[in-house]
N, C-alpha and C positions, 0 to 999 in steps of 0.2 A: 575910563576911570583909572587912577593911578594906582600903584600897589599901597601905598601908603592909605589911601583912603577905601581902597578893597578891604585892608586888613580891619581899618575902624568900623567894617561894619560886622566883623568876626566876632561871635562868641566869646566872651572873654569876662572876667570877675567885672573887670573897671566899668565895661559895657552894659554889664547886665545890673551893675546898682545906677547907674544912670536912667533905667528904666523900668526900677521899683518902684512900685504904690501901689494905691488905689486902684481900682476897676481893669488891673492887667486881666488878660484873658489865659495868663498860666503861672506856673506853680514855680517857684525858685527853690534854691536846695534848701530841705531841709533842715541843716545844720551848717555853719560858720566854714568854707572848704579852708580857708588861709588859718582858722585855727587846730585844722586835723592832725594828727599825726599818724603813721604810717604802721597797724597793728595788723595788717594782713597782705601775704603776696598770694595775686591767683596767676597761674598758668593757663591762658588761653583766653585773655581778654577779649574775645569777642562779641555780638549781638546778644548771645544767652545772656552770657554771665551779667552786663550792664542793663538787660533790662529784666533781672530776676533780683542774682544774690547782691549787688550791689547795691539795689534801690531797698533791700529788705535792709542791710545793712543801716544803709544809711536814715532808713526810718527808727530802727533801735537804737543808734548811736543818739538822736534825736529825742526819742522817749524817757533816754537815761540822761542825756544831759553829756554823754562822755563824748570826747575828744580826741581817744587814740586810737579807732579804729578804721582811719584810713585805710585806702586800697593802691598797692604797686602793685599792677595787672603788667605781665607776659604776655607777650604777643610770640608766636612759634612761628608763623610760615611769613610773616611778610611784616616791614617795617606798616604799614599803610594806615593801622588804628595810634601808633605811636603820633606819625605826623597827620590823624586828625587832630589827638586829642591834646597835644603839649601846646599846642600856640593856642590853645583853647584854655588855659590853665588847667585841664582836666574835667571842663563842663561837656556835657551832652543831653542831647533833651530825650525823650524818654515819650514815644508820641503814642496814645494809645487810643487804638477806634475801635468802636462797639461798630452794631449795626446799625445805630443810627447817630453816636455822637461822639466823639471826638475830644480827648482832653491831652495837654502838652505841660510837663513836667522837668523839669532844668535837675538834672542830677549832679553832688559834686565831691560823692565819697572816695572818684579814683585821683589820686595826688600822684600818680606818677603812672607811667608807661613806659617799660624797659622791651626793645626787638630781644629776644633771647637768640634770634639767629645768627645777629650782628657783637651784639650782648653777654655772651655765654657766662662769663666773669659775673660780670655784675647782676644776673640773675640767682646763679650761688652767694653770693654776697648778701645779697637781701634773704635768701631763705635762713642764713648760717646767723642775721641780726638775731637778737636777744628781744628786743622790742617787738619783733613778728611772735605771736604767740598762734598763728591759723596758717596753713598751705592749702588755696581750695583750688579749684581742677574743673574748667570745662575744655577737656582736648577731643571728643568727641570718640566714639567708640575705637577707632584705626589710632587715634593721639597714644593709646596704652600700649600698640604691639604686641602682644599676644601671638603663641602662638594656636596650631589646631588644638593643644590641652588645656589650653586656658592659660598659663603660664608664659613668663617673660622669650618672647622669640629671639633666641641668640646667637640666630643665623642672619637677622636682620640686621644688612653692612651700617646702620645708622647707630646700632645697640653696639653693635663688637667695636666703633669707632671712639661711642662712650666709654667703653668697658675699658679700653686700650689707653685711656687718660685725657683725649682730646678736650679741650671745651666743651664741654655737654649741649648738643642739642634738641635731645628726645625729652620729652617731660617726664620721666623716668630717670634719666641721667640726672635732668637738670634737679629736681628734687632729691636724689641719693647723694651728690655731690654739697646740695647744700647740706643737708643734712649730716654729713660726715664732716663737714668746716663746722656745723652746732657743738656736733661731738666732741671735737678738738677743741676750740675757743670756748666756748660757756656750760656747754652741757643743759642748756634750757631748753625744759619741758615744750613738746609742741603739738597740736593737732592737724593733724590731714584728712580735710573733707574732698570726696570728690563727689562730681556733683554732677557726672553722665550716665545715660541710659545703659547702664549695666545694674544688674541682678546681684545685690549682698555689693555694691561696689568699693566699701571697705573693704574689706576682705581680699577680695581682687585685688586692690592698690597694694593691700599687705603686701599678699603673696608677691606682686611681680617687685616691691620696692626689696625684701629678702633673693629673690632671686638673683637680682644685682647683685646685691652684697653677696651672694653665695659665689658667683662668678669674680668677685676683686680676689686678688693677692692676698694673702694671707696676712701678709704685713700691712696690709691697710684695712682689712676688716676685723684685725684683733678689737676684742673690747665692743668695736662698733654695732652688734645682732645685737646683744645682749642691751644696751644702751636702748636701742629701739624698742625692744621690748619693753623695759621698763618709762621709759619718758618720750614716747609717740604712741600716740594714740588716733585711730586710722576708722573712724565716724563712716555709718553708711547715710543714705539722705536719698528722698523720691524730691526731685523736680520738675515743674509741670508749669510752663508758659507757652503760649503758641504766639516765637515771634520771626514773622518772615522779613524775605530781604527787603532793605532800606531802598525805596525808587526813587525817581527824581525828580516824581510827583510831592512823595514827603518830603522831599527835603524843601521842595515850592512851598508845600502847606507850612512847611514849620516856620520858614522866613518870612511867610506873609502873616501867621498869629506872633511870633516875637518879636519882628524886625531884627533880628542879626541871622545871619548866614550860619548854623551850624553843621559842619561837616563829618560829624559824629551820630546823628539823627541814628536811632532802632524806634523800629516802632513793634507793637505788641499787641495780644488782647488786653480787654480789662482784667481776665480773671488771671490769677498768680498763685501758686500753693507751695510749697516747701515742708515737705517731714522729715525731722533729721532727728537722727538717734542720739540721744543725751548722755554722750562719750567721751569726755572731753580731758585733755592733759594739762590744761591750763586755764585761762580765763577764755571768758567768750563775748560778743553782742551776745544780748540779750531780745535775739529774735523772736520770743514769742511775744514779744512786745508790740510788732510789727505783722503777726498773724502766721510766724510760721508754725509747726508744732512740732513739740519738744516730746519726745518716747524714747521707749526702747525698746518698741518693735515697730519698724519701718518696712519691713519684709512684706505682710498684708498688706501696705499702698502702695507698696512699692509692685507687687505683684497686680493691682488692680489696673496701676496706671502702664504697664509694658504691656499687658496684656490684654487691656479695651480699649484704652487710649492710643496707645503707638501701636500696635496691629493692626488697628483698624485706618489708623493715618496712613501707614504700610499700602494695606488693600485698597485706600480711595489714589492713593498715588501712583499704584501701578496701573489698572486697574482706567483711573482718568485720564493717565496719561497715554496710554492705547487708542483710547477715544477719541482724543482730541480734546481734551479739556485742561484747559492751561492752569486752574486753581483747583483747590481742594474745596469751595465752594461750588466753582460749577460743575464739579463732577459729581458733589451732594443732592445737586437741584436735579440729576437723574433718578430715577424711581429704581431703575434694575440698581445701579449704583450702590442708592439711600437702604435697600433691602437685602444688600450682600454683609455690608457691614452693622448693621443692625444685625442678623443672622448670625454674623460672626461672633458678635459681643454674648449673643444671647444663646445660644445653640453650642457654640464652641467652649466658650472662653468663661462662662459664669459654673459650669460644673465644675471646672480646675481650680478656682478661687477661695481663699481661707480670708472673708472678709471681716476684714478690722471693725473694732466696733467704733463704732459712730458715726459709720460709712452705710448712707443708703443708696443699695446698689442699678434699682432703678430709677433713681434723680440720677445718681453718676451716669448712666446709661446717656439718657437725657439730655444731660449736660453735654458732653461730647460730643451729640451730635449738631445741639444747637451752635457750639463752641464753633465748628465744624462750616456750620453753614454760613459762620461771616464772612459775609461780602468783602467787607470793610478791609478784609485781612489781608486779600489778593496772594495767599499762601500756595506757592507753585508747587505745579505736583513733581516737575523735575528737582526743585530745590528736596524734597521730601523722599523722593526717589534715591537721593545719594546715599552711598556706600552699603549697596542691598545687603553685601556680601559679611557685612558686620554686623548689621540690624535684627536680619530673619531671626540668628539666635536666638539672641535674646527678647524678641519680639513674639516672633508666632513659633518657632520650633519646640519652644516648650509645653505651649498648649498642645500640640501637634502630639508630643511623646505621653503627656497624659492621658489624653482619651485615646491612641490608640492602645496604652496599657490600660484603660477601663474596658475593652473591647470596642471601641466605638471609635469610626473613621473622620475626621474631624472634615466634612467636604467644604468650609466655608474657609476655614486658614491653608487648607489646601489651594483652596482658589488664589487664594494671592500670595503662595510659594508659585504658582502655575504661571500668575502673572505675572511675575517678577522673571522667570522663565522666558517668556517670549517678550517681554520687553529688553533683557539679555539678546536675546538672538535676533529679534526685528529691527531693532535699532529705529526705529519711524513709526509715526501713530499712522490712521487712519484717512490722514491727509496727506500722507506722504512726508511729513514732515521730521526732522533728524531730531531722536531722542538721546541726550548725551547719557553715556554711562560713565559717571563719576564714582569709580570706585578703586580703592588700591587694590582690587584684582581685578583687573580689567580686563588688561590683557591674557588672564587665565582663562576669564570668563566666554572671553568673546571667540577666544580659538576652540576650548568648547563647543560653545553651541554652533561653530563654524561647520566643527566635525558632524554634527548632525545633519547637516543639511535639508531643515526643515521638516525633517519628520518627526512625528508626537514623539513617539516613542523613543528613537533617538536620543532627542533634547532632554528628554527627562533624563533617560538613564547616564547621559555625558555630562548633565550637571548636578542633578543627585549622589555621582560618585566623585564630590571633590568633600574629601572628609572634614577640611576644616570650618564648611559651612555643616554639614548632614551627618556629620560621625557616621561611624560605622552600622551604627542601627537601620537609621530611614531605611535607604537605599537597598535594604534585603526584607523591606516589609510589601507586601505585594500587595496588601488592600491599600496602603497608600501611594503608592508606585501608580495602583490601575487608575485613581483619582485622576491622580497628578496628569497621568496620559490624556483621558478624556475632557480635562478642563484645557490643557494643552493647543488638544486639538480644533477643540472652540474657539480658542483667543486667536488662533492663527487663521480662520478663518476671517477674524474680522465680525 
């Protein structure tokens, strides 16, 4: 085949109205993409964000009939979603499998993809337009830099590289920089959602985006706090889709129900939720249009879903992946498994919870696990395994610090700090097989638990005592120390 007739069979506007009508077997975009205009940049266009806030998006912009809420998504570590998505005009299909049925959805709210690695310029540029009225944010827990206080790490040579004036490449830099070209050019009002597994994650954004600014020159942060404070406004929001990596299986299914070739393909569950706090400095979509909800307090679902939802995803992925079990489905279809995390939700994690109203907490329960058990999903337990060293926090350490300040030893969230422990220090499941440690403390991690050399006791207390994951508390609690040792010494058995 030639390139020329490779590319005709690419995803693309021209493509995809040549094979509109009647009895197609999927969904085109919901609104006009050649009529959008460009009202929002997000940082970290990846799989999340196009198969969550993008397609919510583009359902409200759809509901209301409006036209300017386009998406220029950032790419941060690799050009490789740019050159799916621009020879594509910015289409990608959006493929979502139940457990028994399958439906394919052509999204076309993002109008542009700038590399910010490549790009650093013209990623401030678009933050600093007048016409972007939204900055939203999936850079993933490690994308914020923090450091062990919670606050901007400014030992990190990527941050002090920002700080120092270079092209900004940290999403941190990249948003302060633009943000300070708004200052100077228009002064218009702006909001910043972010929209990852962090706790109050407004807030956080605040805090590390003033941190910057505390660190510039005096000459360049005159005027500029003060500014933010009054016309940025810094939204917290619970997000919650389970969509794992694209194989190339979907990407077969997807070219055999559309007939073009999309190299952009995420696939997803059916189910999707978004609670975002009703914070806003400017105009907005009008997502409740689209089913997301609009409050102001996101903290209850926000706390439901870090704490049943991603702990327990946590627990099946360390946990499975020891076992041998390459999905978070087949390590559900285990019985010891299915009762550890059930246990966990129910025993640990439902006494710590200030549940929202019109949240029922054993349908939630329920849901989770069925959510959990799709096949369909093929959701890896190593993909779910990454960046432990970020997660636990905000995941299980918190339920962890409440019951043991209720008195009560939490032995189920312990269990999958324990497992996450010896998957740390084993490195291989139960076949032998090499389990990657994808995390930006790897190399801390793994000369840790080196030093142990395999003994319970050891491992616990040489990775209990890295403060930026366990603060200073855990590690001098000795009912959960003796836990930790004993489930320890279980996993290592095999």
């Amino acid at each position: 085949m030639s390139d020329e007739a490779e590319v005709g069979q690419r995803l693309r506007l021209d493509a995809l109205d040549r094979l509109a009508g009647p009895g197609r077997a999927w969904a085109g975009p919901a609104v006009d993409p050649r009529a959008l205009r460009v009202g929002i940049v997000h940082l970290g266009i990846g799989a999340f964000h196009r198969a969550h806030q993008a397609v919510f998006t583009e359902l409200a912009a759809a509901a209301t009939g409006r036209d300017d809420w386009g998406i220029t998504g950032v790419t941060q570590r690799s050009a490789s979603v740019r050159e799916q998505l621009m020879p594509q005009d910015g289409l990608y299909t959006v493929l979502e499998r139940g457990a028994d049925v399958a439906s394919l959805r052509v999204v076309g709210s993002v109008r542009e993809v700038v590399f910010g690695g490549g790009e650093p310029a013209a990623v401030v540029d678009r933050i600093a337009d007048p016409a972007v009225r939204l900055v939203t944010l999936t850079v993933t827990e490690k994308g914020y830099r923090r450091d062990g206080t919670g606050g901007l790490d400014r030992s990190d040579p990527e941050v002090v590289a920002d700080l120092a004036g270079r092209p900004p490449r940290t999403a941190i830099g990249q948003l302060v920089r633009g943000l300070q070209r708004r200052h100077a050019q228009s002064g218009a009002p702006v909001t910043v959602l972010p929209c990852d597994n962090l706790s109050d994650n407004g807030q956080v954004l605040r805090g590390l985006v003033h941190d910057f600014v505390d660190a510039l020159p005096s000459a360049q942060a005159a005027g500029f706090a003060d500014w933010i404070a009054s016309s940025v406004r810094f939204p917290s929001c619970m997000v919650d889709r389970i969509v794992p990596a694209t194989t190339e299986q979907d990407r077969a299914d997807v070219r055999r129900v559309l007939g073009l070739e999309d190299r952009g393909v995420v696939v997803a569950e059916p189910f999707s939720q978004w609670v975002v706090e009703d914070d806003f400095a400017a105009d907005r979509p009008a997502w409740e249009r689209a089913g997301a909800v609009l409050t102001a307090d996101v903290a209850g679902w926000e706390a439901v879903k870090l704490r049943m939802l991603n702990a327990s995803h946590s627990l099946l992925a360390y946990l499975g992946a020891l076992a041998g079990y390459d999905t978070i489905a087949a390590a559900l279809s285990d019985d010891r498994l299915s009762a550890a995390a059930e246990a966990l939700m129910v025993e640990d994690v439902t006494p710590t919870l200030r549940v929202p109203d019109g949240l029922d907490l054993t349908d939630y329960r329920r849901q989770v696990l069925t959510r959990f058990a799709n096949p369909a999903l093929r959701h890896r337990t190593v993909q779910v395994a990454m960046d432990g060293s970020q997660k636990l926090p905000v995941r299980l350490l918190g339920t962890v610090r409440d019951r043991l300040s209720a008195g009560a030893v939490p032995r189920h969230a312990a269990l999958a700090v324990a497992a996450w422990m010896v998957y740390v220090s084993q490195g291989r499941d139960v076949r032998g097989r090499e389990l990657p440690l994808d995390d930006p403390m790897a190399d801390r991690l793994q000369a840790a638990a080196a030093a142990a050399d395999g003994e319970p006791h050891r491992l616990v207390e040489s990775l209990l005592r890295i403060p930026e994951i366990f603060g200073a508390d855990l590690p001098e609690h000795d009912g959960f120390r003796a836990v930790l040792v004993d489930h320890v010494a279980v996993l290592l058995k095999g």
